[in-house]
C-alpha positions as a Markdown table, in Angstrom:
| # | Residue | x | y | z |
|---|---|---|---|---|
| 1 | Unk | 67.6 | 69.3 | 86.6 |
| 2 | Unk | 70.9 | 71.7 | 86.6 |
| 3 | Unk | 71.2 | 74.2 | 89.6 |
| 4 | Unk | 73.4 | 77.2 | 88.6 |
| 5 | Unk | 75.8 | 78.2 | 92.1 |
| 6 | Unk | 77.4 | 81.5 | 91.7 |
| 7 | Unk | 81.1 | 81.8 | 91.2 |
| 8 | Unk | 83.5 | 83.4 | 93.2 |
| 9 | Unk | 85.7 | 85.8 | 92.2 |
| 10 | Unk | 88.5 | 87.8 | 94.0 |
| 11 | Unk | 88.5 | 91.4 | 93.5 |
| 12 | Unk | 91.8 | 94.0 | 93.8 |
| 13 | Unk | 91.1 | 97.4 | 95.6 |
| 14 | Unk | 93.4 | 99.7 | 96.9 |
| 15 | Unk | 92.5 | 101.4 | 100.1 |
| 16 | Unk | 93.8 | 104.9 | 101.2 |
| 17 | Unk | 95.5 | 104.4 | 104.8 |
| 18 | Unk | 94.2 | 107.8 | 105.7 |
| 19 | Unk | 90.7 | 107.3 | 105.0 |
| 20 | Unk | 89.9 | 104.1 | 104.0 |
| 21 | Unk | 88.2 | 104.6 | 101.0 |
| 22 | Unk | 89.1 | 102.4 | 98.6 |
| 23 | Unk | 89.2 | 102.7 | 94.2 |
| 24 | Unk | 89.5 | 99.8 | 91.7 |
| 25 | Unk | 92.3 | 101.4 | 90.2 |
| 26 | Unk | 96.1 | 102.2 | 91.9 |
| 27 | Unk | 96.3 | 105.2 | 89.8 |
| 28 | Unk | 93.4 | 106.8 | 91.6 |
| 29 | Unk | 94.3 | 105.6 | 94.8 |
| 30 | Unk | 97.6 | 107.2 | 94.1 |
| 31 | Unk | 95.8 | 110.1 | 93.3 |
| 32 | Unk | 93.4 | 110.2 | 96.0 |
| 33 | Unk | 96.2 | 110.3 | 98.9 |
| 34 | Unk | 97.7 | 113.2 | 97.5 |
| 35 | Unk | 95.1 | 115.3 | 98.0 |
| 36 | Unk | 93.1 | 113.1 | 100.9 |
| 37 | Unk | 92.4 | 115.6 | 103.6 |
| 38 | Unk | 93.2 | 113.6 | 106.5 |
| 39 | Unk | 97.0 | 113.1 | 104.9 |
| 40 | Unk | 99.6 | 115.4 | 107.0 |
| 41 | Unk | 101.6 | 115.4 | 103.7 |
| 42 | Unk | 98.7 | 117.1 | 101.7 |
| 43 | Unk | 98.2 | 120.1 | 103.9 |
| 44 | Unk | 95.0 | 119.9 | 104.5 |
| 45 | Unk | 92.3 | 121.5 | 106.9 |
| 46 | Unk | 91.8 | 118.3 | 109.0 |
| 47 | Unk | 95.0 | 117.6 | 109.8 |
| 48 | Unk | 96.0 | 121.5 | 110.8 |
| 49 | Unk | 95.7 | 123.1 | 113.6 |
| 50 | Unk | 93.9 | 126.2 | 112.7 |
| 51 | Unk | 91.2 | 124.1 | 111.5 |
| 52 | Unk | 87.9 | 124.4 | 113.5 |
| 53 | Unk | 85.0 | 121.2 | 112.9 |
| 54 | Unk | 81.4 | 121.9 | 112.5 |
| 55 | Unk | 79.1 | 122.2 | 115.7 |
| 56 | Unk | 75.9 | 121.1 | 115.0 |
| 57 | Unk | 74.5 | 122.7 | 118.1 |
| 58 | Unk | 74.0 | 126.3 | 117.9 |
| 59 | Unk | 73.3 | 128.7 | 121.3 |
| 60 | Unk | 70.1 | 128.0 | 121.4 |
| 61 | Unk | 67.4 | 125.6 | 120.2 |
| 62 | Unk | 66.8 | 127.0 | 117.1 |
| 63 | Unk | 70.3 | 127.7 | 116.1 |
| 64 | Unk | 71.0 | 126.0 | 112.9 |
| 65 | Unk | 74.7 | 125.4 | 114.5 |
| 66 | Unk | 78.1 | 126.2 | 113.3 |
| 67 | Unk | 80.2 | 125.5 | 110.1 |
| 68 | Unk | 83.7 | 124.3 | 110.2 |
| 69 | Unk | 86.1 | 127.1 | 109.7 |
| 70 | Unk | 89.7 | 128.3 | 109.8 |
| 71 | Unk | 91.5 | 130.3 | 112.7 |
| 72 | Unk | 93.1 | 131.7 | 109.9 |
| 73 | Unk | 90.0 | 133.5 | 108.4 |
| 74 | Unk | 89.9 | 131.1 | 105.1 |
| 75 | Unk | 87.6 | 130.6 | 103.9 |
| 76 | Unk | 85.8 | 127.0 | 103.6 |
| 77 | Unk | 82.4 | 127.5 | 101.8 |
| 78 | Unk | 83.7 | 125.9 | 98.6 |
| 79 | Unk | 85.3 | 123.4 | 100.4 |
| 80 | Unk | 88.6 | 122.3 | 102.7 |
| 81 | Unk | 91.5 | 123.1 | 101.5 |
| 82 | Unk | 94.6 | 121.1 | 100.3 |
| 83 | Unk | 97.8 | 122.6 | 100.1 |
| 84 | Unk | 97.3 | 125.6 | 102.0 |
| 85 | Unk | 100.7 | 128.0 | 102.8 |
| 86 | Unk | 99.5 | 128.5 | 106.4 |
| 87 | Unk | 99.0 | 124.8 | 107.6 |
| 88 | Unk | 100.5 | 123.6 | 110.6 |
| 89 | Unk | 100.3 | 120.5 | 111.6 |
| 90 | Unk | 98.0 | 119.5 | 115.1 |
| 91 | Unk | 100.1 | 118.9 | 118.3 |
């Protein structure tokens, strides 16, 4: 009787040293940090300091809480933003 084992393999990924996601391919890693919102170098709302995090407590019990936002007045309903022209960085 023959008992199969299972092989190992070793497996490339390429983690973002932001975030730490990770993608099989460099090219989408590459990719990925340019407009990874935790990268200073992308401008983006979680690395500024106008940016404002969600509260999930509202005033009172039945407050739904608050959305992250902008000091600015941006607007983030369709999403952060990378790139922005009024970004400063956190102190």
């Amino acid at each position: 009787m023959t008992v199969d084992l299972p092989i190992p393999i070793v497996v490339t990924r390429h983690q973002c040293p932001f975030c730490r996601i990770t993608r099989a391919k460099r090219p989408a890693m590459v990719a990925h940090i340019g407009r990874c919102w935790h990268n200073p170098a992308a401008r983006a709302c979680k690395t500024c300091a106008h940016y404002e995090p969600a509260d999930p407590d509202g005033p009172y019990p039945e407050h739904p809480g608050w959305d992250e936002g902008c000091a600015q007045e941006r607007s983030l309903t369709a999403g952060l933003q990378v790139g922005c022209p009024q970004w400063q960085p956190t102190a």
